[in-house]
C-alpha positions as CSV (number, residue, x, y, z in Angstrom):
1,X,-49.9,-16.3,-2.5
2,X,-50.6,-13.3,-5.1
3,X,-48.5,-11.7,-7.1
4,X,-48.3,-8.9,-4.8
5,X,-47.4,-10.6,-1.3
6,X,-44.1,-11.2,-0.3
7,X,-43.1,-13.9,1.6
8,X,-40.6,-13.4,4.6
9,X,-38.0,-15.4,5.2
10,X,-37.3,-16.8,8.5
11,X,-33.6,-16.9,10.9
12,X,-35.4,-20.7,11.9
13,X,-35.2,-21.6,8.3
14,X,-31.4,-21.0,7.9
15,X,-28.2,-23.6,8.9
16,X,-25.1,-23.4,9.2
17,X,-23.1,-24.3,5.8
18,X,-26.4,-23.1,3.8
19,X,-24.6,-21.2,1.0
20,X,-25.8,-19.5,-2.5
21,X,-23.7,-17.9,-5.5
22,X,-24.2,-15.4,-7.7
23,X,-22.5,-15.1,-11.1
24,X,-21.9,-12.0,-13.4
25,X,-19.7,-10.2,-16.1
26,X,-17.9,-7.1,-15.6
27,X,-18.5,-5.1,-18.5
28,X,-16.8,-1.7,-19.3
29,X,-20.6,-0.2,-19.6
30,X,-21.3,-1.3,-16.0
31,X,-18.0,-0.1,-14.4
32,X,-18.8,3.3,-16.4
33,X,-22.6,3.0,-14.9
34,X,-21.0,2.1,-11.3
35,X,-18.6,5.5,-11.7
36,X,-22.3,7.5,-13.1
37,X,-23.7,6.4,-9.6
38,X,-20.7,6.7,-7.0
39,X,-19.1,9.8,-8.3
40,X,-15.8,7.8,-8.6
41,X,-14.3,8.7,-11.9
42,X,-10.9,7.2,-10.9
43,X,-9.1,6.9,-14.7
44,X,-7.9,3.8,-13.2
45,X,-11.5,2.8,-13.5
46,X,-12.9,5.0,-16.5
47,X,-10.1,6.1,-18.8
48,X,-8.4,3.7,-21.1
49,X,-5.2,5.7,-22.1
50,X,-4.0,6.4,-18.2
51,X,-5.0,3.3,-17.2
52,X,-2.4,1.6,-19.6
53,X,0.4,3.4,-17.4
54,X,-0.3,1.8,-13.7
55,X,0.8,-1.3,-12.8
56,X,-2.0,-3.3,-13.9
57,X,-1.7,-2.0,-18.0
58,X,-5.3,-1.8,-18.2
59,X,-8.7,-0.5,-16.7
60,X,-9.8,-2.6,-13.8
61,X,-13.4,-2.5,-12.2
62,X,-14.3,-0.5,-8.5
63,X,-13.5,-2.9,-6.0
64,X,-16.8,-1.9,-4.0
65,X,-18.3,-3.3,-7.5
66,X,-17.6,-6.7,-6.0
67,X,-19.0,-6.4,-2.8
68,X,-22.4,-5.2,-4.4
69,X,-22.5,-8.5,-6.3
70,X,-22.0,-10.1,-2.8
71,X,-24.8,-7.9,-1.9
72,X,-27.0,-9.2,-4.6
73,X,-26.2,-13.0,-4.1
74,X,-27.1,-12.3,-0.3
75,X,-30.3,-9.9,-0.9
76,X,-31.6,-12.5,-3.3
77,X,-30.2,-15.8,-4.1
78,X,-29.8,-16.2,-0.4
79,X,-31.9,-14.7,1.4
80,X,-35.2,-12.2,0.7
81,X,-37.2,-9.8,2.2
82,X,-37.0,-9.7,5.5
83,X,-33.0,-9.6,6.0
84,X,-30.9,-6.1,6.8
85,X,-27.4,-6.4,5.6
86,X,-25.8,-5.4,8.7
87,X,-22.2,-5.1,8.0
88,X,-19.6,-6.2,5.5
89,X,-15.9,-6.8,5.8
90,X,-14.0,-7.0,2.7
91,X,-10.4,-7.4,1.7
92,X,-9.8,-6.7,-2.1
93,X,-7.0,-9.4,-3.2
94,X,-7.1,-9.2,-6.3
95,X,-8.0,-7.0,-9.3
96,X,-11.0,-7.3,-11.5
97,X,-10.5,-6.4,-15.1
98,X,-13.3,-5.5,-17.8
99,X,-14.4,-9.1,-19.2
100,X,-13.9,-10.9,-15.6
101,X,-16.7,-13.3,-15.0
102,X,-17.2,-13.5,-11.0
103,X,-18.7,-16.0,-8.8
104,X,-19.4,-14.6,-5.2
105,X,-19.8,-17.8,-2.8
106,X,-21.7,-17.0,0.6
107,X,-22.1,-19.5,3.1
108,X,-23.8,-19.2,6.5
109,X,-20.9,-20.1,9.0
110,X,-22.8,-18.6,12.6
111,X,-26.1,-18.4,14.0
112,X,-26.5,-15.9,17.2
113,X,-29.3,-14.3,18.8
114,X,-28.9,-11.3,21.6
115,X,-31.5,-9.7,23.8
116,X,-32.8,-12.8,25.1
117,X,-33.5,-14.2,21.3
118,X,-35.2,-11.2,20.1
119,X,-32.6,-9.7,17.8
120,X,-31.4,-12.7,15.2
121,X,-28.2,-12.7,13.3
122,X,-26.1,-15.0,10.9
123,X,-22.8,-14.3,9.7
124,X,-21.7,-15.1,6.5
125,X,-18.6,-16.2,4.3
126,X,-18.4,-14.0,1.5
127,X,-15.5,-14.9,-1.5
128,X,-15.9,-13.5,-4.9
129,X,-13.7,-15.4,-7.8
130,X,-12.3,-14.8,-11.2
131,X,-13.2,-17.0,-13.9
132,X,-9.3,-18.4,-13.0
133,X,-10.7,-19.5,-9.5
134,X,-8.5,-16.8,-8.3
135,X,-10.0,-15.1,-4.9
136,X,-10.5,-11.9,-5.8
137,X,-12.4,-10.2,-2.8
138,X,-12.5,-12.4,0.7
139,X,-15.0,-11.3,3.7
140,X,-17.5,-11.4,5.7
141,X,-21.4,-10.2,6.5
142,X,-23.4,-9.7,9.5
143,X,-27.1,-10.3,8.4
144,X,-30.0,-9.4,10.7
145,X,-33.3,-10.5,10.7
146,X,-36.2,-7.7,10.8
């Protein structure tokens, strides 16, 4: 295979209780970046000084932020090309502060077809976690396979 050929990955090559994780650092520069790209300037999220008067004391990360790191740990340490991330339930239980290290888990836990086995689908555990262990966001994915 060259360097320019991508392999596709296969619904027959996946089990049940296959699983992958993803870890990363929430960084103030990265919320701020996150806010540059979503338009969500929430001074929860981006200012310091108001964010010192809400429950939490301090600045706390986008909780979308977390399900794009589940997005990353299915897109790539996962899966690959030739995957559509159909759908995504989350449930945010937890906040993420700036300095958080996160661990998204995602394990395969069904394997469906419909349409007489033409369209293929896996759904998937998805549980991000603070460097406490702490469940932060809890879901699920529907992946399909092009």
């Amino acid at each position: 295979m060259t360097q320019n050929e991508i392999k596709l990955v296969k619904w027959e090559d996946y089990n049940i209780g296959d699983s992958a994780e993803h870890v990363k650092t929430v960084t103030s520069t990265e919320v701020e970046k996150f806010a540059d790209i979503t338009g969500d300037y929430n001074p929860i999220h981006v200012n310091e000084e108001y964010a010192k008067t809400t429950m939490f004391g301090k600045r706390i990360a986008h909780g979308v932020l977390s399900v794009g790191l589940i997005s990353a740990c299915l897109g790539v340490k996962l899966f690959g090309p030739g995957i559509l991330y159909g759908s995504q339930q989350a449930t945010f239980k937890k906040p993420v502060f700036l300095g958080d290290t996160l661990k998204v888990i995602c394990t395969i836990t069904d394997k469906f077809t419909k349409k007489d086995g033409k369209l293929k689908f896996l759904t998937v555990e998805t549980i991000v976690y603070n460097q406490n262990e702490e469940v932060v966001t809890d879901g699920e994915a529907q992946i399909i396979f092009a």
